[in-house]
C-alpha angles and dihedrals in degrees: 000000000000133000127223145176111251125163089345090301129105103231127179124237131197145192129260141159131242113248100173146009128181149164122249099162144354085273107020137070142155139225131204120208124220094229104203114227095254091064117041092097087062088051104050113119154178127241115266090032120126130206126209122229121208121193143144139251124176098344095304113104117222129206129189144152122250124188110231102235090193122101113236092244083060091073095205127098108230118168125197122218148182138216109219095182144343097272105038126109097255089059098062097037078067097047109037094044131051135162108314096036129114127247129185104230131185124228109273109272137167135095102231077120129146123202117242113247109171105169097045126090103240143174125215135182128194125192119190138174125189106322101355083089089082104076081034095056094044080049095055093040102052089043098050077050101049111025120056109189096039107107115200136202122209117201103181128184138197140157096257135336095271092068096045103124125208086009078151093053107046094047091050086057092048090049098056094034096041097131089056102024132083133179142187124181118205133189135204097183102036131065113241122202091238108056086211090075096048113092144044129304107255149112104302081041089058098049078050090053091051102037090051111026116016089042101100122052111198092191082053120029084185099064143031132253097249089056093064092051118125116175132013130193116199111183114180142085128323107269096055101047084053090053095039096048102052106045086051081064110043083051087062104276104146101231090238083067103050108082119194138188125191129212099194141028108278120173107196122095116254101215113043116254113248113174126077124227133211110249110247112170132188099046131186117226128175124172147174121224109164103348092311133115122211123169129180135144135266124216098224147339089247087107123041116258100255092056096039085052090046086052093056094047095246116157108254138162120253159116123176099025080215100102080241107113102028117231106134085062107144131145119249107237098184138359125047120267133187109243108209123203110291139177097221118047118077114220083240084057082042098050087050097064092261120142143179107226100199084065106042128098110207106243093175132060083243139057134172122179135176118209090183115098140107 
């Protein structure tokens, strides 16, 4: 075990060996993990979580995030994963280390979670692009498992044929699910023979979905498809969650119920902001990352405290600026801030004086936060 500074935060990492590798595209591939007895408490998780793995290559360590595709009855950690270029990490995670070899991997973390409801009738739709099939697909697979009576729709998108990932797995899914499974391929590069499955996934794609295909719902003639659904995933880059979120919401999905996960830093807000707040300048703010103290003063509270500390070069903890994976959490020790909607926090964590800072707008003339805690 090692530990290691990752985001702000000490995380452990442990080794494990390599079980499997394959090849599931020109540009994808996957890895299972051998999980020793003695941890696999540590690594039980939940569908939809991540682990970071952490190795070495030419003296330079690399750390990056990798959504577990496995279903937790499966009882096996397996991890899908894209090469974006030549020289990226991913690319030489995938030529320095095969089955056999040994990888330093973080406990399972992330809250792109659902709660289990077995013996409820449920409707589910899922909406992917590229890599984001990989917590979505953890997600189908465990609730095909586990809930009987839940039916899902999966609405995928890449660029062309050629760069669909896990196309096997999924159909045979279908295959065996078919009754409760549904799903649709699109393609933004390649020319389909229905025009309906070429672009992009957004917000004109979606009024096409449920116009066309969640439109008749065969358990209730008096109502659509898209009316009985109760949750929906959406797992891709920034611009389409944004899209897709929000068009989710303005066709009736309540926004407790759009989960979102994001592959790559993206600094809008996903939501648009809708409250107005009384100018206050000069503001005090003091805060503690790793046992250390650092105070300065922000201009205004036109920005929210995580970007306006980024702009004057102060050490902070993040990722996604979206207030979606969660790594600017601290508690607010002192001051007022405005909390916009985010996907991470719970109202428990909430109740409790936790923030998340890339969402949080200052309301008082000081702030003091403390980014240490386990």
């Amino acid at each position: 075990m090692k530990e290691q500074i990752y985001k702000g935060k000490p995380t452990e990492f442990h080794p494990l060996k390599i079980a499997k590798k394959q090849d599931l595209t020109k540009n994808t591939f996957t890895l299972e993990f051998e999980i020793p007895e003695d941890l696999e408490w540590l690594f039980s998780f939940e569908s939809g979580q991540f682990v970071t793995v952490l190795f070495e290559d030419d003296g330079k360590e690399f750390l990056n995030d990798y959504s577990i595709t496995s279903a937790p009855f499966e009882k096996k950690i397996t991890l899908g994963i894209k090469i974006s270029s030549e020289d990226s990490s991913a690319s030489k995670l995938y030529q320095k280390f095969n089955e056999g070899d040994i990888l330093f991997v973080s406990k399972p973390a992330g809250r792109f979670t659902l709660v289990s409801k077995p013996s409820e009738f449920r409707t589910i739709v899922g909406f992917a692009a590229g890599i984001g099939i990989t917590p979505v697909l953890s997600h189908f697979k465990n609730i095909l498992h586990q809930e009987p009576r839940t039916r899902l729709f999966l609405f995928y998108g890449n660029r062309n044929f050629e760069n669909l990932a896990y196309r096997e797995e999924l159909d045979q899914l279908a295959r065996f699910y078919g009754d409760r499974l549904q799903i649709f391929y699109f393609f933004s590069r390649e020319n389909t023979a229905n025009s309906f499955f070429s672009g992009r996934l957004d917000e004109k794609k979606l009024n096409l979905i449920i116009n066309q295909i969640l439109h008749l719902d065969d358990t209730d003639e008096e109502s659509t498809i898209w009316d009985a659904v109760d949750e929906v995933l959406i797992c891709g880059k920034g611009e389409m969650i944004k899209s897709l979120a929000n068009a989710c919401y303005q066709h009736g999905i309540p926004k407790n119920n759009i989960h979102f996960e994001l592959f790559e830093e993206f600094n809008d807000d996903i939501y648009p902001i809708e409250k107005e707040f009384p100018l206050i300048e000069n503001i005090e703010i003091e805060y503690t990352m790793l046992g250390k103290n650092y105070q300065t003063k922000l201009p205004d509270n036109r920005e929210k405290i995580l970007q306006q500390l980024l702009t004057l070069k102060f050490p902070v903890p993040y990722s996604c600026k979206s207030g979606i994976c969660g790594s600017c959490e601290c508690y607010l020790e002192e001051g007022e801030v405005e909390l916009l909607e985010n996907e991470y926090l719970t109202e428990k964590e909430e109740s409790q004086g936790k923030i998340l800072a890339c969402m949080s707008i200052a309301k008082t003339k000081k702030i003091k936060l403390n980014f240490d805690f386990s």
